[in-house]
C-alpha positions in Angstrom: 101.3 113.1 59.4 101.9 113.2 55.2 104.2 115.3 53.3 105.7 115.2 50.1 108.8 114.3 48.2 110.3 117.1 46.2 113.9 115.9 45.3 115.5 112.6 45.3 119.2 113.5 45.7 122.4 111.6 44.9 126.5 112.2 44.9 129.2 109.7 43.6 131.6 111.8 46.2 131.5 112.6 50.0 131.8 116.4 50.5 130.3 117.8 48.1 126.4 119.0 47.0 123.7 116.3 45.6 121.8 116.4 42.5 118.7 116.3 42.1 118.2 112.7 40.0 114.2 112.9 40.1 114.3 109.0 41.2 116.1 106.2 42.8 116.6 102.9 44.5 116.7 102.5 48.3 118.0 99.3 48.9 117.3 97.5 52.2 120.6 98.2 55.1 122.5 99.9 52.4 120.6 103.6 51.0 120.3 104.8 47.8 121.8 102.9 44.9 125.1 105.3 43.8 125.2 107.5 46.6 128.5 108.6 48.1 127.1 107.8 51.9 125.2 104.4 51.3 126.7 101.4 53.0 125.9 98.8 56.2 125.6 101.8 58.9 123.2 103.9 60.6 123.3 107.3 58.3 122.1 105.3 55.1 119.8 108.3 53.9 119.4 111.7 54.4 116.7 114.1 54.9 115.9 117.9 55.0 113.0 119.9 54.8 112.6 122.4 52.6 111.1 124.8 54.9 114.3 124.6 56.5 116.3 125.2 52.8 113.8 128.1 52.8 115.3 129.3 56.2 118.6 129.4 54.8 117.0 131.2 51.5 115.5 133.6 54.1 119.4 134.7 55.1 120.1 135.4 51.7 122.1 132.3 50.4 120.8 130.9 46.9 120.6 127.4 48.1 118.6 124.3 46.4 117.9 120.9 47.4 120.8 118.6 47.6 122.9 121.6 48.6 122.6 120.0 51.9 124.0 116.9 50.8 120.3 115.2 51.9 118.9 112.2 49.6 115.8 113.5 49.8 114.1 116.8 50.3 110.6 116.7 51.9 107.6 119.0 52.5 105.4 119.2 55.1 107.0 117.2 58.0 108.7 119.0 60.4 111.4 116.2 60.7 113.5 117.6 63.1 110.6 116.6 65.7 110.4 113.1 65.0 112.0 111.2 67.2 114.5 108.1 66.9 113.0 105.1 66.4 109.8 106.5 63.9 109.0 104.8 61.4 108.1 106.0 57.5 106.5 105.2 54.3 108.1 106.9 51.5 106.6 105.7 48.0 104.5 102.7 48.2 107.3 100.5 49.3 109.9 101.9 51.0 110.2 102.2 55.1 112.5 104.4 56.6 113.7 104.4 60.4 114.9 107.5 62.0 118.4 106.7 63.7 120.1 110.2 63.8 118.7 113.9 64.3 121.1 116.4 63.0 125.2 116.4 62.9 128.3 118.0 63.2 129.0 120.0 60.4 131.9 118.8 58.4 135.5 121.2 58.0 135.0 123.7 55.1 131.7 123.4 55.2 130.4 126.1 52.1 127.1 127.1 53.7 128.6 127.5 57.3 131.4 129.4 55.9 129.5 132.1 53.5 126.8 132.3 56.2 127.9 131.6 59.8 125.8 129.1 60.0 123.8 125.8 58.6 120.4 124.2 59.2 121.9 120.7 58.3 123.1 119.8 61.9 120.1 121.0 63.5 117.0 120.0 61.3 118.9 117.3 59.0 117.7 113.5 59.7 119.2 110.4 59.1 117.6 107.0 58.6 118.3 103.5 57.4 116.0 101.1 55.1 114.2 98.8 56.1 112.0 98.0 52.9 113.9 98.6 49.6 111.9 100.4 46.5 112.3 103.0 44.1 111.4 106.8 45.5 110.0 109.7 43.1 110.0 113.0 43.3 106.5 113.6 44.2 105.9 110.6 46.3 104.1 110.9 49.5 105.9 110.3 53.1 104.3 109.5 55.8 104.9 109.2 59.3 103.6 105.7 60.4 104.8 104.7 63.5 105.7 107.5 65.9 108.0 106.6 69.1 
């Protein structure tokens, strides 16, 4: 199973929306370099599909990626499926392993709020690296070892 990267998102704050940087560095048990969320614990990256940005689009809320908060923004995997434990390739060098699907929406959330509800908790992922390198926008991800 292959899809795409179509953001690489980072924010210097907790809290608050992502930009889209076009690249960065994942570094091994830490995340992406300058992110608000890296560190030495099991959320180190984020992910989101944007078919599931486009369910949120489909309710009417102008929404991009990093609006989610997610580091990166992939097509063509339905990640919400994979289970803990999967392993991927994102790049040509960087592995990613799935430790978390979905999460409690924080207080104040902006999306919950203006809509009633939010796709992060439910089809957001969260992994940690286990193979540092840079990722592109544009980069393949593939799943390579399904649990």
């Amino acid at each position: 199973m292959q899809g795409k990267i179509l953001a690489v998102c980072r924010s210097e704050e907790k809290g608050v929306k992502k930009n889209d940087i076009g690249e960065g560095f994942f570094k091994k048990d830490h995340g992406l370099a300058g992110d608000a969320h890296s560190g030495s614990w099991h959320r180190q990256v984020s992910l989101l599909g944007i078919e599931s940005i486009n369910k949120m689009r489909a309710k009417g809320v102008d929404v991009n990626p990093g609006d989610f908060a997610e580091n990166l923004t992939v097509e063509g995997i339905d990640l919400f499926h994979l289970p803990v434990g999967t392993r991927l390739r994102v790049g040509e060098r960087v592995l990613l392993e799935v430790t978390q699907i979905g999460k409690e929406c924080h207080q104040g959330c902006a999306i919950r709020v203006q809509v009633g509800d939010c796709v992060m908790p439910r089809e957001g992922i969260f992994a940690r690296v286990l193979e540092e390198g840079w990722v592109r926008t544009g980069d393949t991800i593939e799943v390579i070892q399904n649990v």
